[in-house]
C-alpha positions as CSV (number, residue, x, y, z in Angstrom):
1,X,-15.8,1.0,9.2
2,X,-19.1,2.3,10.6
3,X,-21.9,1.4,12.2
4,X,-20.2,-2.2,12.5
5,X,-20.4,-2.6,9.2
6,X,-17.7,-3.2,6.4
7,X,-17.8,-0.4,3.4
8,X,-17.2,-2.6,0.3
9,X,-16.8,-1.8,-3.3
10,X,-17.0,-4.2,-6.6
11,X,-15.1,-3.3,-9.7
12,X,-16.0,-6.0,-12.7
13,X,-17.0,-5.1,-16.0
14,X,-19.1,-8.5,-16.6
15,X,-22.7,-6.9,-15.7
16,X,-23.9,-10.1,-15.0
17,X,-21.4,-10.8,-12.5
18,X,-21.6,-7.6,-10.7
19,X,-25.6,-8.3,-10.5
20,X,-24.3,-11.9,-8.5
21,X,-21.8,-10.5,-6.3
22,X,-24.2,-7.5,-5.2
23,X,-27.2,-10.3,-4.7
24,X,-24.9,-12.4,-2.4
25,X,-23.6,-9.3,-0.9
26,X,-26.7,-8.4,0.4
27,X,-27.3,-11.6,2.2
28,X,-24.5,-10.7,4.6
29,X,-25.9,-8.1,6.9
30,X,-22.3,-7.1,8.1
31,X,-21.4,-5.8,4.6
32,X,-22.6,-2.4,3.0
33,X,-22.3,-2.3,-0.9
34,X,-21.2,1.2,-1.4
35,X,-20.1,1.9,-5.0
36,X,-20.1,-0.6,-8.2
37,X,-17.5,0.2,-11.3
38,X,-16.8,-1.6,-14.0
39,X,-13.3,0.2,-15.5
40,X,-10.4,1.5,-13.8
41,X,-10.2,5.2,-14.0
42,X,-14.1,5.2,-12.5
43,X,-13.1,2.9,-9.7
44,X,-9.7,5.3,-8.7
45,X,-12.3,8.3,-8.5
46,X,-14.7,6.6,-6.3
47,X,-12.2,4.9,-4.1
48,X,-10.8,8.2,-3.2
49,X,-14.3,9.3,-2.2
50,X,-15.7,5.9,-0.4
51,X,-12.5,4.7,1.4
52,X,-14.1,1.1,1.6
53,X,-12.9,-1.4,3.9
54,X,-13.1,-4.0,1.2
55,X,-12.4,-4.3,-2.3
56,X,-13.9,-6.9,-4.8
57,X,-11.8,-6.6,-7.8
58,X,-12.1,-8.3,-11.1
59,X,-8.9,-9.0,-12.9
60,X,-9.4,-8.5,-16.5
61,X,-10.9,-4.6,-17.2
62,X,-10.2,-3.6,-20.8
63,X,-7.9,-1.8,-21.3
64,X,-6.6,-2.4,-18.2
65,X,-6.6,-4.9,-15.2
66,X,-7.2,-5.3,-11.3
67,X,-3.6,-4.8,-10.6
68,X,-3.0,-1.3,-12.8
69,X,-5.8,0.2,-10.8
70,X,-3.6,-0.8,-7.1
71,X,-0.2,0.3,-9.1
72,X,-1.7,3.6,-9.6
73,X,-2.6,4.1,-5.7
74,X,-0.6,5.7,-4.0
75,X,-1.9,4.2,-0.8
76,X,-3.7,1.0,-0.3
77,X,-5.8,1.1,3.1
78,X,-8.4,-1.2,2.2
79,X,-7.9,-5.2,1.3
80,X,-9.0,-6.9,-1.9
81,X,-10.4,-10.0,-2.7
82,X,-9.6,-11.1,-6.5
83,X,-12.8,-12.5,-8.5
84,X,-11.5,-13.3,-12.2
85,X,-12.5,-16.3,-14.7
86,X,-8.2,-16.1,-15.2
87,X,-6.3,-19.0,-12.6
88,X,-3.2,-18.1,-13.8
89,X,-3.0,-14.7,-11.8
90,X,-2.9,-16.2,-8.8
91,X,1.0,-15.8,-7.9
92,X,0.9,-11.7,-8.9
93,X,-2.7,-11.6,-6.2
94,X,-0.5,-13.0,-3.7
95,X,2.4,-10.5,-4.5
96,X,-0.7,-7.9,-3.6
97,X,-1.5,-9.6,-0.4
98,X,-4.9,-10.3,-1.6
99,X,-7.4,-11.9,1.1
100,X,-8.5,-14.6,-1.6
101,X,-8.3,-15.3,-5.1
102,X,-11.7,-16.3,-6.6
103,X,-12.9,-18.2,-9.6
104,X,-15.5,-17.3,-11.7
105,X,-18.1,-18.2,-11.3
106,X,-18.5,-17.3,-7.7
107,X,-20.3,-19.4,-5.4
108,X,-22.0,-18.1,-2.3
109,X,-20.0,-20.5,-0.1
110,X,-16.8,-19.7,-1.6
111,X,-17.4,-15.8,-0.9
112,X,-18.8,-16.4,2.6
113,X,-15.2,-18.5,3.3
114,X,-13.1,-15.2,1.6
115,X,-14.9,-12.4,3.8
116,X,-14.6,-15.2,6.9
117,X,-10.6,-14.6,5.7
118,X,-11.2,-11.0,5.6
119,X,-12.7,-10.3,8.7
120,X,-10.0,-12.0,10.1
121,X,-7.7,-10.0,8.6
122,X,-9.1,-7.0,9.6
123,X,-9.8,-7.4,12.9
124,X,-6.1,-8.4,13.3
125,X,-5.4,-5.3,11.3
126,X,-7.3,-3.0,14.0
127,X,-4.9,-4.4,16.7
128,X,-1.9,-3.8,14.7
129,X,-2.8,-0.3,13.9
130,X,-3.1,0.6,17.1
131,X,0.5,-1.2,18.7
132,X,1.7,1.0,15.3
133,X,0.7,4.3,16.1
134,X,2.0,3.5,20.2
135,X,5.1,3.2,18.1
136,X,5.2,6.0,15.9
137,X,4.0,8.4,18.5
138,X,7.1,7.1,20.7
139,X,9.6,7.3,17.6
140,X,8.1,10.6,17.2
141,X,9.2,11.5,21.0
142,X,12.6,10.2,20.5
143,X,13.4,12.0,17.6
144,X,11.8,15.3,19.3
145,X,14.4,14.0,21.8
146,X,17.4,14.1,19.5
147,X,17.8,10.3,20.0
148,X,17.9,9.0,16.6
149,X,16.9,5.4,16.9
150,X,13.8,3.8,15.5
151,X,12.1,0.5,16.3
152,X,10.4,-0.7,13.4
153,X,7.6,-3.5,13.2
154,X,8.3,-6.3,11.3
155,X,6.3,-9.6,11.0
156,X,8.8,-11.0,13.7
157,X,8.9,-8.3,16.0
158,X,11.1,-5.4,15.8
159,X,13.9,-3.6,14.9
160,X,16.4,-1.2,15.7
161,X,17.9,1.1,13.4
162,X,19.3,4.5,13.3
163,X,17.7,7.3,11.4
164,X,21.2,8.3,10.0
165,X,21.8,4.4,8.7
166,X,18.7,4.7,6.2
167,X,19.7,4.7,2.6
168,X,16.1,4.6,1.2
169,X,12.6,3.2,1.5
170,X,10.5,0.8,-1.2
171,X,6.8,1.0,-1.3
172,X,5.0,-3.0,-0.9
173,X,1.7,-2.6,-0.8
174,X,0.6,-2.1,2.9
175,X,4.5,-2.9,3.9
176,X,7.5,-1.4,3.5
177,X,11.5,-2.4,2.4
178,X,14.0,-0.5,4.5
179,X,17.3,-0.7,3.0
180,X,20.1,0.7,5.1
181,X,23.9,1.3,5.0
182,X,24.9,-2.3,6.2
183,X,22.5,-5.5,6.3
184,X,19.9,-7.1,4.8
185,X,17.0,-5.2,3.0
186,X,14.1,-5.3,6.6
187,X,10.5,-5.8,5.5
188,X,9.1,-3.3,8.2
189,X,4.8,-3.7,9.0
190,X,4.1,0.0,7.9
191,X,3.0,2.0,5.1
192,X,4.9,4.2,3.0
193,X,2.6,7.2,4.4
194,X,3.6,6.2,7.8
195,X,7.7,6.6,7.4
196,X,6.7,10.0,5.3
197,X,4.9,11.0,8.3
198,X,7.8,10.0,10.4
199,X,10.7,11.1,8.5
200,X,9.6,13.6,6.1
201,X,10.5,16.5,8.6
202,X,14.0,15.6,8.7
203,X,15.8,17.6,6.0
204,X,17.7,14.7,4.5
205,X,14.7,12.7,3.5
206,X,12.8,13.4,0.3
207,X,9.5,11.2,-1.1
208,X,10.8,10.7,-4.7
209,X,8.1,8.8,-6.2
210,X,5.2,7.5,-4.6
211,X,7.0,3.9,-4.0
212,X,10.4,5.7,-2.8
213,X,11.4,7.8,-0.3
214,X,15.4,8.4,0.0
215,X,18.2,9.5,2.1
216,X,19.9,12.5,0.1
217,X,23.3,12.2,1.8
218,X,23.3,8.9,0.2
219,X,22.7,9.9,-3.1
220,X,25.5,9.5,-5.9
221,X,24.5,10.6,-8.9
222,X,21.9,12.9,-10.3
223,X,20.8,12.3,-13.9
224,X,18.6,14.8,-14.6
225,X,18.5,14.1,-18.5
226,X,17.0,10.7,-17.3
227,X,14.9,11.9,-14.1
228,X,16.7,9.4,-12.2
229,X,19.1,9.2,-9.4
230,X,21.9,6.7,-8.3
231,X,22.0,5.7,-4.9
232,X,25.3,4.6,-2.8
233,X,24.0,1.0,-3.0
234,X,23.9,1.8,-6.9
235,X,20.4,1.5,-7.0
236,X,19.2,3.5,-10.0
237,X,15.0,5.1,-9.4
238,X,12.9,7.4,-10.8
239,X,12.2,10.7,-9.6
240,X,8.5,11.8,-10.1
241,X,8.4,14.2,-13.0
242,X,5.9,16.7,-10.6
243,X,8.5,15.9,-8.0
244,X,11.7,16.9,-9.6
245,X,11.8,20.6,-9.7
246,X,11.4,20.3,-5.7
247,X,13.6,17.6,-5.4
248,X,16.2,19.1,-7.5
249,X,16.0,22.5,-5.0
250,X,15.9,20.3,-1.7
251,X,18.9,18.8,-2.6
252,X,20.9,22.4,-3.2
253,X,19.9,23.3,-0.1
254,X,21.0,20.6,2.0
């Protein structure tokens, strides 16, 4: 965000609804409207070069819909408010930890009650980000340090786990599912980017796919005919077919 004001972005192929949203937009002077798209593969390409703060994102946009376009991102550091004339998506917008989920059409009351959501959100965001990277930089130190423990944040606090206990990591949206040797699968308060960042230096660990990252002493199988791996857990994924070459060589090597 600059200048105090919140970079947001509409995607909706309804012309007439993109002319509503971007007249009530205006009326909030914290909000700067800076891109409109109305399909998919323009919306990826501009959200690369905006980075907004906030999304507005239709459901329905032939061929394709509102959540294809956050599939395809690799990262999500912005948060999205769903407009759609479609009620029954509302379960899969809360699986995307949408701010709000909007009918169509869109009142200016009910819009001014989502970005009250999302400037909650955000501000709470700020404050998290920063007890984050206090975190990362000290599990940075410790691994520096040899000490191979990590305190991770999760939506209850934290936890403790060794490095050498992590079987493999699950993209969720701005989250991310730990699963270890022994234990329940821990929901941790941290991007996929952020345990690449943390882990990727380590020779064990390898990004995949852009939704895994694994352990490679923990893998079982390799079925290259299939691009796929089997973990110890027995957990068949995909490896990225621009991955695999350099997957297949790291995994020689270690």
């Amino acid at each position: 965000m600059m200048n105090n004001r919140y970079k947001t972005m509409i995607v909706d192929d309804e012309p007439a609804q993109l002319e509503s949203l971007t007249g009530m937009l205006g009326r909030f002077p914290s909000y700067e409207l800076v891109a409109s798209c109305s399909s998919v593969p323009e919306a990826l390409r501009v959200l690369a070069e905006q980075q907004p703060d906030l999304l507005l994102l239709d459901v329905m946009l032939p061929p394709d819909t509102g959540f294809d376009l956050l599939e395809k991102l690799q990262e999500r550091s912005f948060e999205v408010i769903f407009t759609t004339s479609h009620a029954d998506f509302a379960i899969r917008a809360l699986r995307e930890a949408a701010v709000d989920y909007l009918l169509k059409p869109v009142g200016e009351d009910v819009l001014r009650d989502a970005i009250f959501r999302f400037e909650q959100r955000f501000r709470e965001k700020e404050k998290s980000d920063l007890r984050r990277l206090d975190i990362l930089l000290n599990n940075l130190q410790q691994l520096d340090k040899g000490q191979r423990t990590l305190a991770l944040p999760t939506n209850f606090g934290f936890h403790c786990l060794r490095v050498d206990e992590i079987l493999r990591c699950e993209s969720d949206g701005n989250y991310t599912t730990v699963y270890a040797l022994e234990g329940k699968p821990i929901l941790i308060c941290r991007t996929m980017k952020e345990f690449e960042d943390l882990l990727v230096d380590h020779a064990q660990f390898f990004r995949i796919h852009r939704s895994h990252i694994i352990n490679m002493r923990f893998v079982k199988d390799i079925l290259k005919n299939d691009g796929l791996v089997r973990m110890r857990d027995g957990k068949e994924l995909e490896i990225s077919r621009r991955r695999r070459e350099e997957f297949y060589d790291a995994f020689m090597r270690l």
